[in-house]
C-alpha positions in Angstrom: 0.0 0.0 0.0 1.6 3.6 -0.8 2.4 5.7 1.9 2.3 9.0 -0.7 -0.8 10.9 -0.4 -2.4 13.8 -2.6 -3.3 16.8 -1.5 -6.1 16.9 -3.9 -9.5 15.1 -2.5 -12.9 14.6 -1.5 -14.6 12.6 1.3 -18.4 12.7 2.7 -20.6 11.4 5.1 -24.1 11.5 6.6 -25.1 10.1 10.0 -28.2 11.2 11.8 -27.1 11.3 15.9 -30.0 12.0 18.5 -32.9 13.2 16.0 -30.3 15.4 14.2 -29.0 14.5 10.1 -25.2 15.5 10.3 -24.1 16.0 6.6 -20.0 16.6 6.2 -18.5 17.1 3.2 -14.2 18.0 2.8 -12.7 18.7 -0.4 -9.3 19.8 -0.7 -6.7 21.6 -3.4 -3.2 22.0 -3.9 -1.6 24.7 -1.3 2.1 25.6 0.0 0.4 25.3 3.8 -2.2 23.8 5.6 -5.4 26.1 5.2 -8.2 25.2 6.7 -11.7 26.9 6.4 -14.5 25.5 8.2 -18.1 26.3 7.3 -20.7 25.0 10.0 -24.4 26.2 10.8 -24.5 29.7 13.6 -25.9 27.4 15.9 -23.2 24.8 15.9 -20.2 27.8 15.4 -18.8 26.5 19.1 -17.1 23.1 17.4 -15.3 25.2 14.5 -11.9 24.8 16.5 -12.1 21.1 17.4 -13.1 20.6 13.6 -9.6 22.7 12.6 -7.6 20.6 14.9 -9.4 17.1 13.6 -8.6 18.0 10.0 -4.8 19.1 11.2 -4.5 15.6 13.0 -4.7 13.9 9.6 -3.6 16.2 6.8 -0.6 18.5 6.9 -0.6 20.4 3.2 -3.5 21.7 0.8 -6.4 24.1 1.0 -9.2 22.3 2.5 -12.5 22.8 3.0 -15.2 21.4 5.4 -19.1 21.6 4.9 -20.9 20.6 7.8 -24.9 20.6 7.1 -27.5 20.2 10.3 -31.3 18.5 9.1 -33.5 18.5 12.5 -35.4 15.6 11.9 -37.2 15.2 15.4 -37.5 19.1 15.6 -35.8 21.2 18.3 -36.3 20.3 21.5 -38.3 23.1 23.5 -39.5 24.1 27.0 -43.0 26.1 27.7 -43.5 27.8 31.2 -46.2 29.1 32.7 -45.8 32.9 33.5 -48.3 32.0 37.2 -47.9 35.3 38.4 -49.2 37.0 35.3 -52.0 34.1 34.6 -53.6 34.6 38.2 -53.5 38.5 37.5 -55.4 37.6 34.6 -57.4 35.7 36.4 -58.2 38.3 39.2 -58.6 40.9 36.3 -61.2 38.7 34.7 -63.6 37.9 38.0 -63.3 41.6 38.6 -64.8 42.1 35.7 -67.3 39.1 36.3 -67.9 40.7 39.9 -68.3 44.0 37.7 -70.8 42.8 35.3 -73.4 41.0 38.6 -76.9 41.4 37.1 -75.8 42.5 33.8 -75.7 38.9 32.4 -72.4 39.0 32.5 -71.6 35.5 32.2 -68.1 34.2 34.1 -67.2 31.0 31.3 -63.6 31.1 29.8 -61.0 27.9 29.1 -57.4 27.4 29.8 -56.4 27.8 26.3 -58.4 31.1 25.8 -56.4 32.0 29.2 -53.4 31.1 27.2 -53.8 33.4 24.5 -52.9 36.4 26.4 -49.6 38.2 25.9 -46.7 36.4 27.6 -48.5 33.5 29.8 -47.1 31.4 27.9 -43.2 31.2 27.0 -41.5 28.9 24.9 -38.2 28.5 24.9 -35.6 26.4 23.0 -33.5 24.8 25.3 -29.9 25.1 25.3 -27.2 23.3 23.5 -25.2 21.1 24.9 -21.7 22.3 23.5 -19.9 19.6 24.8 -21.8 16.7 23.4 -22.7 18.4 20.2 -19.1 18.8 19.2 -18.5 15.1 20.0 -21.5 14.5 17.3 -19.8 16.5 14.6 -16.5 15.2 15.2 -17.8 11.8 15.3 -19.3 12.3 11.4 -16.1 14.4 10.4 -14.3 11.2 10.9 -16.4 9.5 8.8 -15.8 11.9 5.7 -12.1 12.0 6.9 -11.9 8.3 6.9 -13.2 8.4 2.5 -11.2 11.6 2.1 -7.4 9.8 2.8 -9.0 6.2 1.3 -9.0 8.4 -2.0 -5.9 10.8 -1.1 -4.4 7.3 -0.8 -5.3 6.1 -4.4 -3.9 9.0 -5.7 -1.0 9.0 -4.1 -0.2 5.7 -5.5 -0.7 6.8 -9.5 1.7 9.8 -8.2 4.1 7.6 -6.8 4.2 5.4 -9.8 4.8 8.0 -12.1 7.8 9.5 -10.3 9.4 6.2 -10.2 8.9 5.5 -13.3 10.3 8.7 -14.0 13.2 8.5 -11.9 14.2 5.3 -13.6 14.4 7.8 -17.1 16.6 10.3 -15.2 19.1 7.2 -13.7 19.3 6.3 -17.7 20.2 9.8 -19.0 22.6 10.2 -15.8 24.2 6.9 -17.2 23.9 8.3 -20.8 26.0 11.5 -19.7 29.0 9.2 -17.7 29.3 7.0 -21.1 29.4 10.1 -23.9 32.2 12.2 -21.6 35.1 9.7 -22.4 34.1 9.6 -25.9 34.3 13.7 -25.8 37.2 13.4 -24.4 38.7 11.6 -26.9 37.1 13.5 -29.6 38.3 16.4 -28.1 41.9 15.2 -28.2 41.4 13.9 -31.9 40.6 17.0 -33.2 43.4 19.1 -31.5 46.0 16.2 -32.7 44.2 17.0 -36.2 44.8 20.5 -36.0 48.0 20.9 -34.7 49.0 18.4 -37.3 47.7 21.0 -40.1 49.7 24.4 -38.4 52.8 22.3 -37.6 52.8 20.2 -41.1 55.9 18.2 -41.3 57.3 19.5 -37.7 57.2 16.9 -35.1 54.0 17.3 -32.7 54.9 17.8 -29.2 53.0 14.9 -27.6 53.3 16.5 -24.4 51.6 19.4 -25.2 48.9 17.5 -26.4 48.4 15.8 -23.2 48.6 18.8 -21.6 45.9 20.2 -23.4 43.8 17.2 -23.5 44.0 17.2 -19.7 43.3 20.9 -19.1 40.2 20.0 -21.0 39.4 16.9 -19.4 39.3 18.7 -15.7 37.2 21.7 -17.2 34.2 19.0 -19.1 34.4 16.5 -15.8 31.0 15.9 -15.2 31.7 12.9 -12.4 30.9 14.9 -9.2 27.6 15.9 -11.1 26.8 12.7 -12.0 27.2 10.7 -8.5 25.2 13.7 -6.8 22.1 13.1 -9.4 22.9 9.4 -8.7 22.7 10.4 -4.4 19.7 12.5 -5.2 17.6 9.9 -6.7 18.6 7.6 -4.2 17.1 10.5 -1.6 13.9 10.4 -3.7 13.2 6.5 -3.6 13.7 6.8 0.2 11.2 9.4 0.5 8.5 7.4 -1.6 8.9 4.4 0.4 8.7 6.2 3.7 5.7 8.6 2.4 4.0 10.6 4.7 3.9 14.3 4.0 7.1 15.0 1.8 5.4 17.3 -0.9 7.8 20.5 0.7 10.9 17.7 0.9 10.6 17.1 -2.4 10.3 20.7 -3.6 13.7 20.6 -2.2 15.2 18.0 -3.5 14.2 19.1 -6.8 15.9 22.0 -7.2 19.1 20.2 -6.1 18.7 18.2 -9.2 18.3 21.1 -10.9 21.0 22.5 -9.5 23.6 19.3 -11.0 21.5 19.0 -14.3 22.7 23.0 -14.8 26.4 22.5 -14.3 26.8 19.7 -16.5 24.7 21.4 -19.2 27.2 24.3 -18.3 30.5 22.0 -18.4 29.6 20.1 -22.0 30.7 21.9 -24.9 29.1 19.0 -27.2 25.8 18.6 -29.0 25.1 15.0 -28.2 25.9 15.8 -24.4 23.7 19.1 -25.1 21.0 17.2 -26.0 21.3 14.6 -23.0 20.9 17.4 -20.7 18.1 18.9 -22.4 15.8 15.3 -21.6 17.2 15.1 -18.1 15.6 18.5 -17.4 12.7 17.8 -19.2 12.0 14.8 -17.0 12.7 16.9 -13.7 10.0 19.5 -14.7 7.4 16.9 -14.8 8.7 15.4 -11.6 8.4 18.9 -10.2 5.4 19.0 -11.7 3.6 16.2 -10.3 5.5 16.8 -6.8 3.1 19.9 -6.6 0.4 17.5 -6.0 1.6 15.6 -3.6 1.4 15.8 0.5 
């Protein structure tokens, strides 16, 4: 199983806790940093902080953001009170007027509920959240939609893997390309001054010497070897890495530019096409490696 992860990703989940439908939903996009926005309903804006600190316990790099939607589905649990005072005021108001009204045919006949309809006997109130255990809910159907949003960070992560082997395996070919063509420029190189001396000096006998001289002025000034066991270290660095996975997106982004870095000089050291050209691919093949490095963890 890869241990390389995307930073690109989408994981949701529904679970209805206590009469309440808890909808999550986390999608996530390439980023430098961790940033975390965190969108939940005003009543529930208490567990914002301890949904932060869930999604930092499990991803370290991308811009991500959570959804969390609340459906009451047993309705809202209330409280009504009697306001007594007020009702038996009412009630004293109303035989006063009863008392009033003696021998008028004023007749004394209400009910409770046309009692209740007067301003402020009754109160309803919703009662109050539970902060505590309402956090634990969300969290609880976060880590569901966290749980799907690795599993498919995790598939991703593998195809990314893949490819930067794969890769890697083109640049340790190139590197071994460039170590077989610097001999043979070498030799080339000595050739061709041989050649021309040979043509200035005519008949006169060619100081060997001097050409060995020159030849190894020229061989110190095209020596590509240091450059070529550093790429060799760096890829090395770079299989390690993907085996050990975990977040090494920034590490890479490092490493990178030290191959960069040793690609440059040699390109800088040839002064031959074929070698030229050599360079050229190896380059090539790091910018997609930077590339898909961008995407990972």
């Amino acid at each position: 199983m890869s241990l390389v992860k995307s930073m690109t990703g989408y994981g949701r989940a529904v679970e209805t806790v206590n009469g309440r439908e808890f909808t999550v939903e986390l999608r996530s996009v390439n980023n430098r940093y961790l940033d975390c926005t965190v969108k939940l309903p005003r009543s529930l804006s208490f567990g914002e902080d301890a949904v932060k600190q869930a999604v930092k316990n499990v991803i370290s790099r991308g811009k991500v953001d959570v959804f969390v939607n609340l459906t009451n589905t047993g309705g809202d649990a209330v409280s009504v009170t009697v306001n007594e005072p007020l009702a038996q005021a009412y009630i004293d108001a109303l035989w006063r007027l009863y008392e009033l009204g003696d021998g008028q045919r004023v007749r004394m006949d209400y009910k409770a509920t046309d009692l209740a309809r007067f301003p402020d006997v009754l109160t309803v109130e919703k009662q109050e959240e539970d902060e505590q255990q309402a956090t634990q809910e969300i969290l609880s159907v976060v880590s569901q939609a966290l749980s799907k949003f690795s599993a498919m960070r995790t598939l991703e992560g593998a195809a990314l893997e893949q490819d930067l082997r794969s890769r890697a395996k083109t640049v340790l070919a190139l590197v071994e390309k460039v170590e077989a063509r610097s001999p043979v420029t070498l030799c080339e190189y000595r050739s061709r001054l041989t050649q021309k001396m040979q043509e200035v000096l005519q008949n006169t006998n060619i100081d060997e010497g001097r050409i060995l001289q020159e030849a190894a002025i020229y061989a110190d000034k095209i020596a590509v070897d240091e450059e070529t066991v550093r790429l060799r270290s760096h890829l090395s660095q770079l299989d390690a890495m993907l085996t050990a996975g975990g977040a090494i997106g920034r590490k890479l982004d490092f490493l990178l530019q030290e191959f960069n870095r040793e690609a440059n000089t040699i390109g800088s050291k040839g002064n031959d096409l074929e070698q030229a050209r050599t360079v050229v691919e190896i380059k090539a093949e790091l910018e997609k490696i930077r590339e898909q490095t961008q995407n990972i963890e």
